[in-house]
MIPA-22572 format. One record per residue: z, y, x of N, C-alpha, C, O in turn; residue in three letters. Coordinates in steps of 0.05 Angstrom, whole numbers, plus 32768, in hexadecimal, padded with zeros to 4 digits. Layout:
<pts>
ZYXZYXZYXZYXala...
</pts>
This chain:
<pts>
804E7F657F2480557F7E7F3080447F947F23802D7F937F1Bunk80597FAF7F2280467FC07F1180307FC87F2880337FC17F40unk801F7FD67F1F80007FEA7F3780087FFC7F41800180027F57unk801C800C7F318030801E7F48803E80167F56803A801A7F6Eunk804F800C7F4E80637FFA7F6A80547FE67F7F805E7FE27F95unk80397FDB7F74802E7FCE7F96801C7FED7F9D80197FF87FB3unk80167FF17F91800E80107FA6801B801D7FB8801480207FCFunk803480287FAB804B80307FB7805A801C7FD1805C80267FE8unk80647FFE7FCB806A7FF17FDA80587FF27FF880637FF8800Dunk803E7FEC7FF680207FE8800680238009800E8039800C8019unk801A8017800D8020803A8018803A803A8028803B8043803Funk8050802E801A806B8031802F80688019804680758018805Bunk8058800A803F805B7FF0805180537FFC806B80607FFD807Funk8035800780688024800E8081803080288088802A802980A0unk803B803D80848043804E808F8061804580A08068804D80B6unk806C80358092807E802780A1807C801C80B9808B801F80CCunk8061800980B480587FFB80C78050800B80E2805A800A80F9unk803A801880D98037802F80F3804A803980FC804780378115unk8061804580F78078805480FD8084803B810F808F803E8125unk8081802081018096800B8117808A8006812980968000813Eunk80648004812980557FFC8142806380108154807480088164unk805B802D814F8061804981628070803F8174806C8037818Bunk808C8041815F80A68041816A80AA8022818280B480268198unk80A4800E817B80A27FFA818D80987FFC819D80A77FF781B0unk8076800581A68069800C81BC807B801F81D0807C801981E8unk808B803981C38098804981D780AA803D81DD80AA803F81F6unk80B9803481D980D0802981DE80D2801181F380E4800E8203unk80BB7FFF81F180B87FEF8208809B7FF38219808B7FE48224unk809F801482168085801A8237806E8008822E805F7FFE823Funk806A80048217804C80008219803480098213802D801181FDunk8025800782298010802082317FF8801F821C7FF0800A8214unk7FEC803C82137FDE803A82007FEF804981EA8008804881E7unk7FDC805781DB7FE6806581C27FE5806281A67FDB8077819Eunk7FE9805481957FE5805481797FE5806C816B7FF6807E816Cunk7FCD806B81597FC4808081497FC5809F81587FD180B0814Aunk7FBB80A881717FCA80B981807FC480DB81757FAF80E4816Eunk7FD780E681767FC9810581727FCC811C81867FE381248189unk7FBA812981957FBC813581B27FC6814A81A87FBA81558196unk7FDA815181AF7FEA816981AB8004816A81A58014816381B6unk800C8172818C802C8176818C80258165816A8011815A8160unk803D816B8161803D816B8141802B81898132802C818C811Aunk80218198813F801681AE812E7FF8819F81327FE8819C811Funk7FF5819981447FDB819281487FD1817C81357FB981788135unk7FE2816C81227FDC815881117FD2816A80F97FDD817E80F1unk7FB4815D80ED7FA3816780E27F91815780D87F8E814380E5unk7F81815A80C27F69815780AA7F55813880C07F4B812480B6unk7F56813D80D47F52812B80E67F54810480F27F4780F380FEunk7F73810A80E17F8780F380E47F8380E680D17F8380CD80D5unk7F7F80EF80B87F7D80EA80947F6A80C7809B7F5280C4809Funk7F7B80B5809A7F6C80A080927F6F8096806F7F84809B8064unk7F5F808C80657F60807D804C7F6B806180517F6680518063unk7F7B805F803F7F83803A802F7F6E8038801B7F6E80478007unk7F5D8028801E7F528014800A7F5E80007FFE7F6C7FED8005unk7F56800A7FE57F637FF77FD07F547FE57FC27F427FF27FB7unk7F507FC97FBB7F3B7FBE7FAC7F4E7FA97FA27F587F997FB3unk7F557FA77F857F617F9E7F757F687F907F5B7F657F9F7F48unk7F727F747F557F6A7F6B7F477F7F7F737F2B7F967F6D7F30unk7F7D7F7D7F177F8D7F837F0A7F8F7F777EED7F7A7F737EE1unk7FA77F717EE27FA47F6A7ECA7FB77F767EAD7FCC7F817EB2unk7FB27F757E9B7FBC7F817E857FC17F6C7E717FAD7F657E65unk7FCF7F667E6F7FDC7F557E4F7FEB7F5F7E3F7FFE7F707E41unk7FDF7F507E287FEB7F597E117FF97F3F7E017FEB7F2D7DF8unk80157F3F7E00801E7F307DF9802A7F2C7DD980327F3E7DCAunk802A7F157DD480367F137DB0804D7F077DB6804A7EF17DC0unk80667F107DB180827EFE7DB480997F0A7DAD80967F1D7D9Eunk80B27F047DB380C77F167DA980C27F2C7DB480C87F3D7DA4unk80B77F387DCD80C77F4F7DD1809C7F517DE0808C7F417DEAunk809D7F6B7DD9807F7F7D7DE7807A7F887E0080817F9F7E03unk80707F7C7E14806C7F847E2E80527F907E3880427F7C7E37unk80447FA67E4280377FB17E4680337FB77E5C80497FB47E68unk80207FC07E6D80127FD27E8580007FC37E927FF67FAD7E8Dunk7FFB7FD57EA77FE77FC47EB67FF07FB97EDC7FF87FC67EF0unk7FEC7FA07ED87FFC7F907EF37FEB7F887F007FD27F877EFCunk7FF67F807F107FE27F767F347FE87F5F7F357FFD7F557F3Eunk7FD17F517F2C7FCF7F357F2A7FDF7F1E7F397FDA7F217F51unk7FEB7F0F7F367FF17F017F477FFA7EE57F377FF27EE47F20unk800E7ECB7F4380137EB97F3980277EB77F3680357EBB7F4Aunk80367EAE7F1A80497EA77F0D80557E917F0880607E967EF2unk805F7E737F0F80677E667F08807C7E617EF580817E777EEBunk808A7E4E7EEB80937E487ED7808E7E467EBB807A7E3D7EB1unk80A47E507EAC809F7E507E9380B97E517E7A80D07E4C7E7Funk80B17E597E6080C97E5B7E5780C07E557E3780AE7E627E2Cunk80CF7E407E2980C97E2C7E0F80C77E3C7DF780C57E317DE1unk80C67E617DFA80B87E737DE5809B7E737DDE80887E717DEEunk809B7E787DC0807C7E6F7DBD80717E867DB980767E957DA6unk805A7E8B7DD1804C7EAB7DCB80327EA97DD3802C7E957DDFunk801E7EBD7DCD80097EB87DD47FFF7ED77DE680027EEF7DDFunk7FF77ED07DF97FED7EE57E107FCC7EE77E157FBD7ED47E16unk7FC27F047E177FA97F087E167FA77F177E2D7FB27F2E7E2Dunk7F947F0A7E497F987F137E617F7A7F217E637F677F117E64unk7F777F3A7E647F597F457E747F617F537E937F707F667E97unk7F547F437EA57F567F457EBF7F3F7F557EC97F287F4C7EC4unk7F437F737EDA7F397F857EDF7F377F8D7F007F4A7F8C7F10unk7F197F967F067F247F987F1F7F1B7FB77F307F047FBD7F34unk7F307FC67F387F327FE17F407F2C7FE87F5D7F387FDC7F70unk7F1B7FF87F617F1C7FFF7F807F1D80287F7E7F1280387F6Funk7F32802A7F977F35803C7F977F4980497FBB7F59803C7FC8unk7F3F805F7FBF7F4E805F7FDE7F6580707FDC7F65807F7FC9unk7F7880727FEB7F8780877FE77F928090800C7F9D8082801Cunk7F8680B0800C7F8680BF80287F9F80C080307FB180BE801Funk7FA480C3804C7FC480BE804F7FBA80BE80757FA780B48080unk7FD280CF80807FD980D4809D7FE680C280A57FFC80C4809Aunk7FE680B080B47FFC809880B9800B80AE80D0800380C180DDunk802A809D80CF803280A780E8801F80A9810780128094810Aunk801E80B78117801980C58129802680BF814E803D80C28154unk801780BA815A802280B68179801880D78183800080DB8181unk802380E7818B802380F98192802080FD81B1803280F981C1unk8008810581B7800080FD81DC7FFF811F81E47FF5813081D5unk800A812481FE8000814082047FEF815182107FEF81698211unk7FDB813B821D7FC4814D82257FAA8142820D7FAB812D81FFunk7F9A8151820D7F7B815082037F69813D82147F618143822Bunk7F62812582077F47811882197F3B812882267F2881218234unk
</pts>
């Protein structure tokens, strides 16, 4: 998988996710607020901003074969195999980095 697309995927996952906790809690009356913000929607602010941590194993190969494949991917396991003869040069890297982000919001109307 490319490092953009599990970034991307993982970012849509959890904003998803919060949005489906929300929406499930209201829907069946259950008490208690996820991620809550006292006020309206204007009131959402600099406050809410949580980080995703990222810590990641990444790798880059460089391959010799018919055809040239390039970038950098998010490690993972591959099975199989295929009776072309190539030779692959793997340097495995590892990245940490956060990225800020408002998750969806339970919107409560009085102030503690």
């Amino acid at each position: 998988m490319e490092l953009k697309d599990f970034i991307t995927a993982t970012l849509i996952e959890i904003q998803s996710g919060v949005s489906a906790a929300i929406k499930h809690t209201q829907k069946n009356n259950i008490p208690g607020a996820i991620n809550p913000s006292w006020g309206g929607t204007d009131d959402i602010n600099a406050s809410l901003i949580e980080k995703v941590q990222f810590d990641i194993a990444v790798t880059v190969s460089d391959k010799s074969a018919g055809s040239v494949e390039g970038g950098i991917k998010v490690v993972g396991i591959k099975i199989g195999g295929d009776k072309t003869a190539s030779s692959e040069v793997n340097n495995v890297s590892r990245i940490q980095f956060s990225i800020p982000i408002i998750p969806p919001v339970t919107t409560v109307n009085s102030k503690p």
